[in-house]
C-alpha positions as CSV (number, residue, x, y, z in Angstrom):
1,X,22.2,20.4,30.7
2,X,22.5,22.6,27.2
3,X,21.5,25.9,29.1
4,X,24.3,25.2,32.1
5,X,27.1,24.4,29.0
6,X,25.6,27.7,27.0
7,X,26.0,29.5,30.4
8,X,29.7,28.3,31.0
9,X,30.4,28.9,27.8
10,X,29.2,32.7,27.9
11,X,31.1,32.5,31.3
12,X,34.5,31.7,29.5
13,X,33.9,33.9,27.1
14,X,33.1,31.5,24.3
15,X,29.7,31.8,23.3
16,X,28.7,33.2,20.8
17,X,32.4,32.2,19.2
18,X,33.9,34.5,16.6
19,X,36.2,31.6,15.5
20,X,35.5,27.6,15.5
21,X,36.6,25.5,19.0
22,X,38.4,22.3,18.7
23,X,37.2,19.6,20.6
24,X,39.2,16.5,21.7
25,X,37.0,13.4,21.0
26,X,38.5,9.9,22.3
27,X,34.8,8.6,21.7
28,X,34.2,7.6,24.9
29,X,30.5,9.2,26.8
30,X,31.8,12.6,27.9
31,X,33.8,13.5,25.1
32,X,30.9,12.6,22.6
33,X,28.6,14.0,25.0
34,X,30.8,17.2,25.0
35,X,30.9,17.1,21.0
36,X,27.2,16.6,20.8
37,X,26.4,19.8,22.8
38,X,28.5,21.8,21.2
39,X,27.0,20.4,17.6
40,X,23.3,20.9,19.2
41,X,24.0,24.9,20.0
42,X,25.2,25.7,16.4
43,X,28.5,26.2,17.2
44,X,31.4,25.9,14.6
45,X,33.7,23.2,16.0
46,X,36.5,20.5,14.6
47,X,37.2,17.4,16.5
48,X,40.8,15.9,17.3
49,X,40.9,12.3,18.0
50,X,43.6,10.3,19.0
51,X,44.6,6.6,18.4
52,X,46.9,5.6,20.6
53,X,47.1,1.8,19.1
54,X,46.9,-0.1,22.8
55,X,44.0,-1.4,22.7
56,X,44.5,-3.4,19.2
57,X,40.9,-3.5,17.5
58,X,38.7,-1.2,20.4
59,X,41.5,1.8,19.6
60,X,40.1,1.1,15.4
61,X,36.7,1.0,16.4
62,X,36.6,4.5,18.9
63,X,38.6,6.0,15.8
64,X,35.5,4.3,13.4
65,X,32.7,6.2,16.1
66,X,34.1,9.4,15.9
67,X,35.2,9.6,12.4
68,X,31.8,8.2,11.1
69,X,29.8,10.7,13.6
70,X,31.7,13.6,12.0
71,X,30.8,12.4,8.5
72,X,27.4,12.3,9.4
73,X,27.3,15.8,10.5
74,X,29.7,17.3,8.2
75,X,32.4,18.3,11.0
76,X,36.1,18.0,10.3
77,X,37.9,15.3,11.9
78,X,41.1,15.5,12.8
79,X,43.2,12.1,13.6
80,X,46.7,11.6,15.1
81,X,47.8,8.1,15.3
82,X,50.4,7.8,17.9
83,X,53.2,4.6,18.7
84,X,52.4,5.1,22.0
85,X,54.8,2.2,23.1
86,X,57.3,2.8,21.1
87,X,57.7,6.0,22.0
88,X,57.6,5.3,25.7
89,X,60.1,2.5,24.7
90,X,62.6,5.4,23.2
91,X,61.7,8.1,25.6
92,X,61.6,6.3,28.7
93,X,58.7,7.7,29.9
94,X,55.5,5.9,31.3
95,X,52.7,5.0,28.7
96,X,50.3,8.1,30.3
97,X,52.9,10.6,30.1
98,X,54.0,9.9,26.1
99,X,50.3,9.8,25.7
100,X,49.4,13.2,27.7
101,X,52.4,14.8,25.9
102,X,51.6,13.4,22.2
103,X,47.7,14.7,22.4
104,X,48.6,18.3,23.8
105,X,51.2,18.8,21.0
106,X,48.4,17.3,18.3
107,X,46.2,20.1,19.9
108,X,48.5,23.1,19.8
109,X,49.3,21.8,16.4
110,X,45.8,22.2,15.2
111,X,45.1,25.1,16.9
112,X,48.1,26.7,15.4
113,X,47.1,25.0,11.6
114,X,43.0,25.7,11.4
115,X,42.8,28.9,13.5
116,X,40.6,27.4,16.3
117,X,40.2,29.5,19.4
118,X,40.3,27.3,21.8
119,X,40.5,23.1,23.1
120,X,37.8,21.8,24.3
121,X,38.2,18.9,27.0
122,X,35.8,16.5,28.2
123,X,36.9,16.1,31.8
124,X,34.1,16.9,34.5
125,X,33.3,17.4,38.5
126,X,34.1,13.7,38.8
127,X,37.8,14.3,37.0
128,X,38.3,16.7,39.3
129,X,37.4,14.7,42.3
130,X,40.3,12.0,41.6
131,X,43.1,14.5,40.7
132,X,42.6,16.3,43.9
133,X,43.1,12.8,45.5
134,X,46.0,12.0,43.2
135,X,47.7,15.0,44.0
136,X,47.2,14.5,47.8
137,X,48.3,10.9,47.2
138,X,51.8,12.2,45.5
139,X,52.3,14.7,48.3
140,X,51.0,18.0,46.8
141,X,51.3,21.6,47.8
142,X,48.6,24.2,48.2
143,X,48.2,24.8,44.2
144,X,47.4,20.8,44.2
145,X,44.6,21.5,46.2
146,X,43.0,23.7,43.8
147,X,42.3,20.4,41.6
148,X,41.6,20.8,37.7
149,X,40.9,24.4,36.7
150,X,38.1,25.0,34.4
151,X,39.8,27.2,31.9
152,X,43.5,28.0,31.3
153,X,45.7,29.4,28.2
154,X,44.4,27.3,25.3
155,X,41.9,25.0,27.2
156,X,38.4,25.0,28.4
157,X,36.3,22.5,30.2
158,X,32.7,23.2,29.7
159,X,31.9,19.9,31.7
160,X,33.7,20.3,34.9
161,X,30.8,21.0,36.6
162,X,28.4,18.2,35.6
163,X,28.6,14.9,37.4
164,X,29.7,11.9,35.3
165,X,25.9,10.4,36.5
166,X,24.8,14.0,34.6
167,X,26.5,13.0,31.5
168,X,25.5,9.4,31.2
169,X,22.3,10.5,31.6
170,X,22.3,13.0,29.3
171,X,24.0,10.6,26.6
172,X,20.8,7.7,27.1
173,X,18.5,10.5,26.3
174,X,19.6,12.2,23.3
175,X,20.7,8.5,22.5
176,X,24.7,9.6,21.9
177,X,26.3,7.0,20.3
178,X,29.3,6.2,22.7
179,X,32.2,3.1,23.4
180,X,33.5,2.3,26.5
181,X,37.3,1.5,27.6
182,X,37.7,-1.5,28.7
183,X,41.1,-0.2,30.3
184,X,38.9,2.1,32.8
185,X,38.1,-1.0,34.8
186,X,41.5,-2.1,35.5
187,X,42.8,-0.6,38.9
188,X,46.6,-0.8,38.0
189,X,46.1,2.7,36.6
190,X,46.4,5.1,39.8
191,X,43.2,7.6,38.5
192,X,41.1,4.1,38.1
193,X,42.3,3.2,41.7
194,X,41.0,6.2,43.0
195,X,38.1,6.1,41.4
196,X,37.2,2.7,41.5
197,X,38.4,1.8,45.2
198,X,39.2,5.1,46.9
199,X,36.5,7.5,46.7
200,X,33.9,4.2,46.9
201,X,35.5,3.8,50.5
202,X,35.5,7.6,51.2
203,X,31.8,7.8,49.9
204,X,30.5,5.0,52.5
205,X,31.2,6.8,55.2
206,X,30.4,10.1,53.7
207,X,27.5,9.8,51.1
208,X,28.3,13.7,50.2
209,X,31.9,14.1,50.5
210,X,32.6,14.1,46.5
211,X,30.8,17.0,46.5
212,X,33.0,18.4,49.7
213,X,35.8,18.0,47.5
214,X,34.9,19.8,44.1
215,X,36.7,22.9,44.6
């Protein structure tokens, strides 16, 4: 898995880096996974986490994880602490777009403050998968069906083409300290439908049609 994220990342242009990359970190397994590899190939990063305070004590203790695993290897840690509600409250926008909207302007932010080249984002073939689906769900156009590019102005996802099975895997054997969201199991969320009921139902009677659908 290193050599196929060294690869993309010559691919994108990225590797070696003249200037440090900033990597979102939530602390959850493919975004520490993500920061671990980076780490592992010597590459100057920083890592932005954000706290969106909805989850009470499990938001404090992802925030602890990351902070603490940037301490221990000497990496600056960036955090944003977002009223997530509130603002969703004031705005009146849904809870996923104050949060998508908050965390790209914390990025740009950064990127504009500390000179990093680039975001680095977590997502992977899996994420790809369920926004393809999303997007035919919503009624999407041809550029919906292009799914989740792997690098645009500002972003790069050195993951997209690994597996989420890849990264767990990955994460038990370099033993990658990791939390898990609670929230990820709870099927009001459209992108946890999808991937908890829809492509399950899609898979039985096509054991190979996630891989159909990465485009």
């Amino acid at each position: 898995m290193q050599n196929r994220f060294l690869s993309v990342l010559k691919e994108f242009g990225f590797y070696p880096s003249q200037q440090p990359i900033l990597v979102a970190v939530s602390g959850g397994v493919d975004s520490m996974v993500l920061a671990a590899l980076f780490f592992e190939s010597g590459i100057a990063i920083g890592i932005a986490h954000c706290n969106y305070q909805l989850r009470g004590e499990a938001s404090d203790k992802d925030e602890k994880l990351v902070r603490n695993w940037c301490s221990d290897k000497n990496i600056p840690f960036h955090l944003a602490r977002i009223d997530t509600e509130g603002l969703a409250k004031t705005t009146n926008h849904s809870i996923q777009m104050v949060a998508r909207n908050e965390r790209y302007r914390f990025f740009n932010e950064l990127l504009n403050s500390y000179n990093y080249s680039v975001t680095a984002l977590a997502h992977h073939a899996d994420d790809r998968v369920e926004t393809l689906l999303m997007n035919i769900l919503r009624g999407t156009g041809i550029r919906g069906l292009h799914g989740m590019p792997s690098k645009r102005k500002g972003i790069i996802r050195p993951l997209i083409g690994c597996t989420k099975e890849e990264i767990r895997d990955y994460a038990r054997e370099k033993q990658i300290p990791h939390r898990e969201d609670t929230s990820n199991a709870q099927t009001y969320y459209q992108r946890n439908w999808v991937r908890l009921r829809l492509i399950p139902m899609l898979t039985a009677k096509d054991e190979s049609v996630v891989q159909k659908l990465e485009v």
